[in-house]
C-alpha positions as CSV (number, residue, x, y, z in Angstrom):
1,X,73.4,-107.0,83.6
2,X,71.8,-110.2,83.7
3,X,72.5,-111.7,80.2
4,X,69.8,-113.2,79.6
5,X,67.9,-110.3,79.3
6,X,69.7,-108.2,77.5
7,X,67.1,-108.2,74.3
8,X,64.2,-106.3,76.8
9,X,67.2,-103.6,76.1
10,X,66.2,-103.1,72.3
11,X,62.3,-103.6,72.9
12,X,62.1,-101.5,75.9
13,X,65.1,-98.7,75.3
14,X,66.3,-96.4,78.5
15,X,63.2,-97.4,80.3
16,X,64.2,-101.0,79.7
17,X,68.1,-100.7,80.6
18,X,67.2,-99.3,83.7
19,X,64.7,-102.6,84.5
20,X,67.0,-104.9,83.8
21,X,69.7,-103.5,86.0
22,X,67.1,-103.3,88.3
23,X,65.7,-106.9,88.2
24,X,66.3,-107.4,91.7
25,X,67.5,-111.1,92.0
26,X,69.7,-110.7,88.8
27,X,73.3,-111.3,89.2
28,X,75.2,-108.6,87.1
29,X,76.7,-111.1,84.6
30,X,77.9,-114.4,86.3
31,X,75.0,-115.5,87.6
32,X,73.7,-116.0,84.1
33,X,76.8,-117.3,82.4
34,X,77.1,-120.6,80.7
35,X,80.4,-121.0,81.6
36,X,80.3,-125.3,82.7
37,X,83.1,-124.9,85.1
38,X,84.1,-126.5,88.0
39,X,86.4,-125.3,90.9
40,X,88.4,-126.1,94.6
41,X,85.9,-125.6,97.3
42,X,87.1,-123.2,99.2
43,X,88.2,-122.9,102.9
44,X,86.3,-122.1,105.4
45,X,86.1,-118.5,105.4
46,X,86.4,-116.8,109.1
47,X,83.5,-116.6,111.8
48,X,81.9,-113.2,112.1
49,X,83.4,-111.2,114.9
50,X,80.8,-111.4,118.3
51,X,79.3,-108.5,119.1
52,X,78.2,-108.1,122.4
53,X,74.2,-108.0,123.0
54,X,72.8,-104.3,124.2
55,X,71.0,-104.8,128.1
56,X,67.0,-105.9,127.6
57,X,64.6,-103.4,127.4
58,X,62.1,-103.0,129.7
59,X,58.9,-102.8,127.3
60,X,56.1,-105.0,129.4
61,X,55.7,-107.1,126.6
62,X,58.3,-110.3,126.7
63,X,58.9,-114.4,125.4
64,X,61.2,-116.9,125.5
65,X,64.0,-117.0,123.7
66,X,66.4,-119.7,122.6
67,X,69.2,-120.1,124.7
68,X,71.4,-120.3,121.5
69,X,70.9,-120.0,118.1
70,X,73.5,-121.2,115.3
71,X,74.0,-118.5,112.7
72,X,74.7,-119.7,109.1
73,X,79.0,-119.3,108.6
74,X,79.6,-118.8,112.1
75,X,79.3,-119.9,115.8
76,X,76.7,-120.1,117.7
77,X,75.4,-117.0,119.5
78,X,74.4,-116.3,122.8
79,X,70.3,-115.4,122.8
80,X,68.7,-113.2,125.4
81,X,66.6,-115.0,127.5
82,X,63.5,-112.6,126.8
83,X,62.7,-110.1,123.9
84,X,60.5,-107.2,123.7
85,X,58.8,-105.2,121.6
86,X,61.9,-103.2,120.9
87,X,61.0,-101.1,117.6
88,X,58.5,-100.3,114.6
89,X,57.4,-103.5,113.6
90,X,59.7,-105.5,116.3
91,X,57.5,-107.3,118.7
92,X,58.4,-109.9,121.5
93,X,57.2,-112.6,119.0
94,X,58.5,-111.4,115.3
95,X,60.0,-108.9,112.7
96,X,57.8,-107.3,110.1
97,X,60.2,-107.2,107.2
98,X,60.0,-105.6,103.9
99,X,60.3,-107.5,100.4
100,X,60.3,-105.9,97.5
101,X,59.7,-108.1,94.3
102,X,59.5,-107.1,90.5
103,X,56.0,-107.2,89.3
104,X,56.5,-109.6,86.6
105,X,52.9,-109.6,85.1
106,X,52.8,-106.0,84.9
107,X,56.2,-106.4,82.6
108,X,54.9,-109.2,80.6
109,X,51.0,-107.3,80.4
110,X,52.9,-104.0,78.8
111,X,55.7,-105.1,76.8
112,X,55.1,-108.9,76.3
113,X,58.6,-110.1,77.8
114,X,58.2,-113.4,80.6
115,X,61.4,-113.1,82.6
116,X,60.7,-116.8,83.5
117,X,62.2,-116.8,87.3
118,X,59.2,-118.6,88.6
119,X,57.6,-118.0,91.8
120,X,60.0,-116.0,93.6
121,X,57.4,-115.1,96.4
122,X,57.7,-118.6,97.5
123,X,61.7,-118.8,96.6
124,X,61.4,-115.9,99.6
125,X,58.7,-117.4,101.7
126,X,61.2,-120.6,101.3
127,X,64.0,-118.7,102.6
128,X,61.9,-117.5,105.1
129,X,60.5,-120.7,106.4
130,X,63.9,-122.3,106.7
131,X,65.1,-119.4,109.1
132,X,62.0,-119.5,111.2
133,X,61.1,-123.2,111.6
134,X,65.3,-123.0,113.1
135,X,64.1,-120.5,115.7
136,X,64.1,-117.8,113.9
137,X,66.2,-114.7,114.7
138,X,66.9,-115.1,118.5
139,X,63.5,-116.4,118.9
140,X,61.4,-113.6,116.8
141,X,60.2,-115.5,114.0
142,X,60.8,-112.8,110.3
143,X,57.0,-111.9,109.2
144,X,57.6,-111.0,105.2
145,X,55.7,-107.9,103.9
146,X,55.6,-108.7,100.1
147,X,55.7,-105.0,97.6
148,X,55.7,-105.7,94.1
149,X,57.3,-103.0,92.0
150,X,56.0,-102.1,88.9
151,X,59.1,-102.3,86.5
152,X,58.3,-99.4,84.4
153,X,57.2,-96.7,86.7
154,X,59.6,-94.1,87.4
155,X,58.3,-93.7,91.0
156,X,57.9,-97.1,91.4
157,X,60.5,-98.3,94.3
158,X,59.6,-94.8,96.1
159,X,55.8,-95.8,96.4
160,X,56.9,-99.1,97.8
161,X,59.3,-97.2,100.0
162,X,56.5,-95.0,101.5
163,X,54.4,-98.3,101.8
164,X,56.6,-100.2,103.6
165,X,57.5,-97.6,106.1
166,X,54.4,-95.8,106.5
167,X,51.4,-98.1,106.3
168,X,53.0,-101.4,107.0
169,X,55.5,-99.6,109.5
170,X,58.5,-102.7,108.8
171,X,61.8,-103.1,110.8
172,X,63.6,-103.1,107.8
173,X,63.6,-103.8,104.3
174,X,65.5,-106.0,101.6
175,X,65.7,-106.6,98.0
176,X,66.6,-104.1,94.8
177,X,65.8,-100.7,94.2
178,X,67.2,-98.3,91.2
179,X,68.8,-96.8,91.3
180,X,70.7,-96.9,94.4
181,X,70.1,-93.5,95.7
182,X,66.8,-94.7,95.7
183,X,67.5,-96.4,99.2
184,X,67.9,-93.4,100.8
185,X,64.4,-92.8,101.0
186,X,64.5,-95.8,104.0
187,X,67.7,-95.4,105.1
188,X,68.2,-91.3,105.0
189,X,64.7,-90.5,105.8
190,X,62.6,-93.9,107.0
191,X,64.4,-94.7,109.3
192,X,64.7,-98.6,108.0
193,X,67.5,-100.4,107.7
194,X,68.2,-101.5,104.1
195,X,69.8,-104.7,102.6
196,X,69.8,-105.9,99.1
197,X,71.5,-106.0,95.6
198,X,72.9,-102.7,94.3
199,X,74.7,-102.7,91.6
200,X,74.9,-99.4,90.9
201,X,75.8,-98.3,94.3
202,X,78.6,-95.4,95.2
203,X,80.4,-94.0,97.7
204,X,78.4,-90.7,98.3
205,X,75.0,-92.7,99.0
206,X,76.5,-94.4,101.8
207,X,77.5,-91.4,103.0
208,X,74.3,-90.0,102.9
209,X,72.7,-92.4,105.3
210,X,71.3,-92.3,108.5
211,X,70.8,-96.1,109.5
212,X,72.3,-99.1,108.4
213,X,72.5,-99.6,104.1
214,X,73.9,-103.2,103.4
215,X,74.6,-104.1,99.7
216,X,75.6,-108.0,99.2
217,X,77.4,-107.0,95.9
218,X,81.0,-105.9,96.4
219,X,81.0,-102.3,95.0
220,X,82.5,-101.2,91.4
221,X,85.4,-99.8,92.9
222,X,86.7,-102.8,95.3
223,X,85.8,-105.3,91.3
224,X,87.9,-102.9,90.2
225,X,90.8,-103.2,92.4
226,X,90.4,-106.9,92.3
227,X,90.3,-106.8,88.4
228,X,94.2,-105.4,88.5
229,X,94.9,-107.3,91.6
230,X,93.8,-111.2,90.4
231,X,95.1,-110.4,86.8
232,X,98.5,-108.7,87.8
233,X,99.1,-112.1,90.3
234,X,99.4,-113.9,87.0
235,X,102.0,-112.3,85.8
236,X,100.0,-111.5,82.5
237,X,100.7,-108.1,82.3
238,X,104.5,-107.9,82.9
239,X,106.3,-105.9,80.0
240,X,102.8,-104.8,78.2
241,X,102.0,-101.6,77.0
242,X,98.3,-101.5,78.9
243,X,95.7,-99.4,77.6
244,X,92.3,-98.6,79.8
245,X,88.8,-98.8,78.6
246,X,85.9,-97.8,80.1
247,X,82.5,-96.0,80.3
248,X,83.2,-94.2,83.3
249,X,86.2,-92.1,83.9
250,X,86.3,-92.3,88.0
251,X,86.5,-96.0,87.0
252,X,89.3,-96.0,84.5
253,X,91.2,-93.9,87.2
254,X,90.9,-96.4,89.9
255,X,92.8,-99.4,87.3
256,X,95.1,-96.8,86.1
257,X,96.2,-96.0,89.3
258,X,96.4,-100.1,90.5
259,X,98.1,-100.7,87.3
260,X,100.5,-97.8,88.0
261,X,101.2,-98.9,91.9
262,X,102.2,-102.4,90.5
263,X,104.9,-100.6,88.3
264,X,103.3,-101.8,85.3
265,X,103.0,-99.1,81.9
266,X,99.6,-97.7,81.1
267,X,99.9,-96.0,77.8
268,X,96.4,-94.9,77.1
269,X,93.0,-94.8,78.8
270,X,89.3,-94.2,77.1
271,X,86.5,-93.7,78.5
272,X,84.1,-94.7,75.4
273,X,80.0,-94.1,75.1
274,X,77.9,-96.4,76.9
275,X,76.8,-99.1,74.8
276,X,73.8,-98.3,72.4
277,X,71.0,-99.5,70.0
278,X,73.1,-97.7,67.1
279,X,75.6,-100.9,67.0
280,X,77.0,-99.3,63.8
281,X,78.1,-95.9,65.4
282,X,79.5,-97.6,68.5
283,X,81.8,-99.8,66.4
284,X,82.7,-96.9,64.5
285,X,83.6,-95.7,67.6
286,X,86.0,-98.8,68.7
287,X,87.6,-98.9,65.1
288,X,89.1,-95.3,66.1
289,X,90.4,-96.3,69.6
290,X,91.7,-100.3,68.3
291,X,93.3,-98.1,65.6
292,X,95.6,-95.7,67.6
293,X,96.1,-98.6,70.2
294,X,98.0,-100.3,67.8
295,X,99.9,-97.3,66.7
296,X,100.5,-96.6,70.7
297,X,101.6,-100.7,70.1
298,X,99.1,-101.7,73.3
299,X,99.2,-105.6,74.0
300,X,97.3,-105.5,76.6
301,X,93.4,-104.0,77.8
302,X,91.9,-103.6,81.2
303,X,88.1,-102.7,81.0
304,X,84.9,-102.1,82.9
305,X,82.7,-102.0,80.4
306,X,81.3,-105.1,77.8
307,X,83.5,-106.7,76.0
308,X,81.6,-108.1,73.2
309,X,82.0,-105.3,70.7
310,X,85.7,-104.2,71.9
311,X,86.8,-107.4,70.6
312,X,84.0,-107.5,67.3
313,X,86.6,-104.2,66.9
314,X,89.5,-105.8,67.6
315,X,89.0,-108.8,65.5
316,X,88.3,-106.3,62.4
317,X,91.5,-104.9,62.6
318,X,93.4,-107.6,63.5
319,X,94.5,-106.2,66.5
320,X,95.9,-109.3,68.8
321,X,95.7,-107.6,72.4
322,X,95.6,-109.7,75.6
323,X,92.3,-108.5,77.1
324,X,91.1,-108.4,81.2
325,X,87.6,-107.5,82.2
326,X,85.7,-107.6,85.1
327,X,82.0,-107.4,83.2
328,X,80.6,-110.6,82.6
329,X,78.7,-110.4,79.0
330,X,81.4,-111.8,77.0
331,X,80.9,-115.2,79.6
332,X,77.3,-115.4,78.2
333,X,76.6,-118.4,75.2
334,X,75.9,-114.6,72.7
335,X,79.3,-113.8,73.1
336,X,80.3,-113.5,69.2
337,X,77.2,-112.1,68.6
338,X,78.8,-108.7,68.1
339,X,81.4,-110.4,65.5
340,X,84.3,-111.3,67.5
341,X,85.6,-114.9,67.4
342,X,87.2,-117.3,69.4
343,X,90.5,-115.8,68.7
344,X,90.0,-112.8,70.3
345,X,88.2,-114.3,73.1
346,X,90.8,-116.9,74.2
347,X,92.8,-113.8,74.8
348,X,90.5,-112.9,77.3
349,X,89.8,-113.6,81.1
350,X,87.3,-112.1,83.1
351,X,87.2,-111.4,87.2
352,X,83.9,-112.2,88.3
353,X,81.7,-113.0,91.3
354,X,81.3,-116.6,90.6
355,X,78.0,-117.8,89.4
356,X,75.5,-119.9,91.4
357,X,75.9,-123.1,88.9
358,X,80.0,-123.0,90.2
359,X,79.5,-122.7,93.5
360,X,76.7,-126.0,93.4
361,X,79.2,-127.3,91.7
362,X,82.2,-126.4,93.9
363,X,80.0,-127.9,96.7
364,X,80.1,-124.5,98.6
365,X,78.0,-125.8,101.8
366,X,75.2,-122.8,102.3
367,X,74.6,-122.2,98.4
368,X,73.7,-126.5,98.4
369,X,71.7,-126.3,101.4
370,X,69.5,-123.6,99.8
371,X,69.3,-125.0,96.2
372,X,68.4,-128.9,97.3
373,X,66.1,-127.6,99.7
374,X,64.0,-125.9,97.3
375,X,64.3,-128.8,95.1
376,X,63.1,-130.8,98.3
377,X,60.4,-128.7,99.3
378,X,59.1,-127.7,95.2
379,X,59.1,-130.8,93.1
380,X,57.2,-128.7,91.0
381,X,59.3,-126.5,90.1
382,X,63.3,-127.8,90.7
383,X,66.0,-124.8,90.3
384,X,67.5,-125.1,86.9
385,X,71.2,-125.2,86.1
386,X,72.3,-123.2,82.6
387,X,68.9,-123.2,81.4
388,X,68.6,-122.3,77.5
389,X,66.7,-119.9,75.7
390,X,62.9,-119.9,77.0
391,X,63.2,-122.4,79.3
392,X,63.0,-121.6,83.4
393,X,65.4,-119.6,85.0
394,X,65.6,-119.9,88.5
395,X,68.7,-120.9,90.0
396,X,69.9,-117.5,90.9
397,X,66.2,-115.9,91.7
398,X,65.9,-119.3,94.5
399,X,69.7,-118.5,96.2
400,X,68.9,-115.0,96.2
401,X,66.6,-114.6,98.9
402,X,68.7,-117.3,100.7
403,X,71.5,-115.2,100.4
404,X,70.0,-111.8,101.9
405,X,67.5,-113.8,104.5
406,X,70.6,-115.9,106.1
407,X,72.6,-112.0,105.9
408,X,69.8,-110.4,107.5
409,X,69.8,-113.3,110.7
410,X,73.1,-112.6,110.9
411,X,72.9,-108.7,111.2
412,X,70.0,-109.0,113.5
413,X,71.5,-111.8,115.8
414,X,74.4,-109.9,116.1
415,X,72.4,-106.9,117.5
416,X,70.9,-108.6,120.1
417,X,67.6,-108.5,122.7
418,X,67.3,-104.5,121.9
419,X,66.7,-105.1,118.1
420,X,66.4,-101.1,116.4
421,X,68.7,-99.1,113.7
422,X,71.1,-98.5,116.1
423,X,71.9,-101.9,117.2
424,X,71.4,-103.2,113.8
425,X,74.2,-100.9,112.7
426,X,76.2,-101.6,115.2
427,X,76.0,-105.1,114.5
428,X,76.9,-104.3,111.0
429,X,80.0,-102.5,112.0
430,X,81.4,-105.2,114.1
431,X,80.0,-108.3,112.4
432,X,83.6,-109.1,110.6
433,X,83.5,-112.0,108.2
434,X,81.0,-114.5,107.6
435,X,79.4,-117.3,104.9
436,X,75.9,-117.3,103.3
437,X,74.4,-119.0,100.3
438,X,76.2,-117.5,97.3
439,X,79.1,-115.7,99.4
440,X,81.6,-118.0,100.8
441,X,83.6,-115.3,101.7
442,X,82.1,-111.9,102.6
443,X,82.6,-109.2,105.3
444,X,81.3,-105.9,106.4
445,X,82.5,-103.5,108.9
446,X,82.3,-99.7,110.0
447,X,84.1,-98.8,106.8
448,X,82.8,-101.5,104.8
449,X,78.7,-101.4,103.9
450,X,79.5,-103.4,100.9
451,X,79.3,-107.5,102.0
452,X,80.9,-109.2,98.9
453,X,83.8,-110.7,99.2
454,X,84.4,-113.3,96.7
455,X,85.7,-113.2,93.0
456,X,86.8,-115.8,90.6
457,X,89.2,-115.7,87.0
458,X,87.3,-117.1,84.4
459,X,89.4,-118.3,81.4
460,X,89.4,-119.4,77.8
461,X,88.9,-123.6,77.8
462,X,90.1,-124.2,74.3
463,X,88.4,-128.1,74.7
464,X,85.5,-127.0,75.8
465,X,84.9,-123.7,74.0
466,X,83.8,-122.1,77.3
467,X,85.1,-120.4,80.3
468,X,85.8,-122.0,83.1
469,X,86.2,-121.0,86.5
470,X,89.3,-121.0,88.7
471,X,89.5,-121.3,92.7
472,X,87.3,-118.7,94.8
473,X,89.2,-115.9,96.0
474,X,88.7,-114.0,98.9
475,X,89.0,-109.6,98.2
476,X,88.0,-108.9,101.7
C-alpha cells in the first residue's frame, strides 16, 4: 500500500482500501518510503534471451522498418525489413495501446482527497514519446488510448476493459486493475495482452489465461521466499526460536516451510485479522499473540503483514524480538504512529523492492534516464524526491510508465514482424532477463509471468534515525 495514502483508508473504509491498493502507479510500500539511503549500483544485469522473429505476413499493407533497433537493457535486435497490419489495432505504421489511469478528479469531486501525482497522462505520453521518437517498436510507432477509471465504482476497470477491447479494438493493454482477476476479462476473454502492476496477483489467475498477463511486481510468494532467503544469508536467525505472522495462512506456510528447509526452528505461526479501523481491538489482538510468544520464548518474527502495530504490541509488553518483514509501512516517516519506538524498530529490517529515490540515487542507468528526462522535458513540474505531507508526489507515478512502456518494447520487439497474442507470448516466454527504469534486474519466462526481480534489506541507521538501503539483489 502506498503509504502515503493510507488515511483515504479511514475516510473511505473497504471501498477506500481497495482504491488505494488499486492506485495504479503506487509502489506497495517502498516507493513511498522516506528511507534517505544510498547503495552499490549494481551490475549489469543479463541481456534478454533473442527470440527469433516469426516469417512476415503477407497482409498488402507494408513500411519500412529500422534495420535495428536498441532495446533498453539489452542488445540490439534484428527489425524486419517490412511490417504489416498483423492484428486488432496493429497496423503497418503503429500499435493502438491501452492505458488505464485512475480518475483523480472523480476521487477528489466525491470524497475530497488530491492524491497529488500530477499529470500522469503526460508522465505516460512522456514515456511514450521517448520510445517513438527512437523508432518506436521495430518501426510501429505505440498510439496510447487513455481510460480513466473511476476509483470508486465497483465495475469500474471492467467498463474500461470492454472499452478498450470493443470500441477502441487495442493490441494490448497496460496499467492497474483490482483486483487482479480483473485482468482476465482481457486476457481470458479479450483476447489482449495485459501488462501492469498487480499486487494482489496469484497463481490461479495466471492459470486462467488465454494470452499473455505480464505483472512487473514480483508476486507475494517469490517476496516471500526472498524474505527468508535475504534474511537467513545474514545469519540473523541462527539459534532463534522463530515465530510466523501473518494475515494470510497460504503465506505463513510458504516462510514456514523456507525457514524449515534452512534447518532453522519455527515455534509458532499466526495468521492474525487484517488490519482494521478498530485500532483498539486489533492491539488487543497482538497483546494475546506477543504474550504467549514470550512464554513459547520467540526471539525472532518473520511477517507479511504491517508491522507498525506488531511492534506498538511488542513495545507494551516489553517483548525484545528481532523482527523480519517484507511489507514496507514501518519504512514510512508514520512509523511510531501505532506506539512503537525506536527500540523496537532498530530490531527490525525489511526486504523490499527498492524505492525509486534509491535507485536515482544508486545511479541505476534506465530509472535516471527516465526521471532527468522528465525533468528536461517539464520544468514545470520536476519529479520530486521524499516529498512531505501535501506537497507533489511524483517520482514514482513519472518512472512508472517508463518502467511498463520500455517492458512493453521489449515484449513486442521480441515478437517480431507478425506482432499478435501469440507472438507476444512467445516473446514473453523466451525473453530471459532484462533492465528497465525501476528494475535493474528482472526476468520473465514460460514459467515466470511475474517480471520483478530485484529486492533490497533495509535496516535500522541508528545516526540517522532511518532505514537505509543495502546493495540490489537479484531473486530471479
Amino acid at each position: 500500500m502506498d503509504l502515503r495514502l493510507r488515511p483515504i483508508v479511514a475516510t473511505l473504509g473497504v471501498t477506500g482500501l481497495l482504491f488505494v491498493a488499486a492506485c495504479g502507479d503506487d509502489d506497495d510500500s517502498t516507493a513511498t518510503t522516506e528511507a534517505s539511503a544510498t547503495t552499490a549500483v549494481p551490475a549489469t544485469s543479463a541481456a534478454p534471451a533473442t527470440t527469433a522473429a516469426p516469417a512476415t505476413t503477407g497482409a498488402p499493407d507494408t513500411t519500412a522498418a529500422p534495420a535495428t533497433t536498441e532495446a533498453p537493457g539489452g542488445p540490439a535486435t534484428t527489425a524486419p525489413t517490412e511490417l504489416t497490419d498483423s492484428y486488432r489495432g496493429v497496423t503497418a505504421d503503429s500499435i493502438k495501446l491501452g492505458v488505464l489511469l485512475l480518475d483523480a478528479e472523480k476521487l477528489k469531486e466525491a470524497a475530497g482527497i488530491d492524491l497529488m501525482w500530477g499529470n500522469v497522462e503526460a508522465q505516460y505520453d512522456e514515456a511514450v514519446a521517448t520510445i517513438n521518437d527512437n523508432g518506436g517498436v521495430l518501426g510501429r510507432q505505440i498510439d496510447p488510448v487513455y481510460v480513466y477509471v473511476d476509483p470508486l465504482s465497483e465495475t469500474g476497470y471492467q467498463e474500461a476493459c470492454v472499452q478498450l477491447t470493443e470500441d477502441d479494438k487495442v493490441f494490448a493493454a497496460i496499467g492497474f486493475v483490482r483486483p487482479a482477476d480483473t485482468a482476465l476479462c482481457y486476457t481470458e476473454t479479450g483476447d489482449t495482452p495485459f501488462l501492469g502492476y498487480l499486487t494482489d496477483i496469484t497463481q490461479d489467475v495466471f492459470d486462467q489465461t488465454k494470452v499473455s498477463l505480464v505483472t512487473t511486481n514480483p508476486v507475494p510468494d517469490r517476496l516471500d521466499k526472498a524474505l527468508v532467503d535475504v534474511v537467513a544469508d545474514t545469519g540473523a536467525p541462527e539459534g532463534k526460536k522463530i515465530a510466523v505472522l501473518g494475515n494470510d495462512d497460504g503465506r505463513n506456510q510458504v516462510v514456514a516451510d523456507e525457514l524449515a528447509a534452512r534447518g532453522l526452528e519455527v515455534v509458532d505461526t499466526v495468521v492474525t485479522k487484517a488490519p482494521s479501523d478498530d485500532e483498539a481491538a486489533d492491539s488487543a489482538e497482538l497483546d494475546v499473540i506477543i504474550e504467549r510468544w514470550a512464554s513459547l520464548g520467540v526471539d525472532y518474527v518473520f511477517a507479511t503483514s504491517s508491522l507498525d502495530r506488531p511492534l506498538a504490541a511488542a513495545h507494551r509488553a516489553g517483548f525484545e524480538a528481532d523482527w523480519a518483514g517484507d511489507e514496507g509501512s514501518i519504512l514510512s516517516l508514520d512509523r511510531l504512529q501505532s506506539g512503537a519506538t525506536e527500540a523496537e524498530v532498530a530490531r527490525t529490517v525489511i526486504v523490499q523492492e527498492p524505492s525509486v529515490e534509491v535507485m536515482y540515487d544508486a545511479g541505476d542507468p534506465p530509472t535516471v534516464a527516465c526521471v532527468d528526462n522528465w525533468d528536461q522535458k517539464h520544468p514545470e513540474e520536476q519529479a520530486v524526491f521524499y516529498p512531505g505531507e501535501g506537497e507533489l508526489d511524483n517520482l514514482q507515478h513519472v518512472v512508472r510508465p517508463c518502467n511498463q512502456l520500455e517492458t512493453f518494447k521489449l515484449i513486442a520487439e521480441a515478437a517480431g514482424p507478425d506482432l499478435n497474442p501469440d507472438t507476444y507470448g512467445a516473446a514473453v516466454a523466451g525473453l530471459g532477463k532484462y533492465s528497465v527504469a525501476m528494475q535493474p534486474f528482472a526476468s520473465l519466462s514460460a514459467d515466470k509471468s511475474d517480471a520483478g526481480d530485484v529486492v533490497t534489506l533495509y535496516s535500522w541507521d541508528t545516526a540517522k534515525k532511518d532505514f537505509v538501503a543495502g546493495p540490489f539483489i537479484d531473486i530471479g
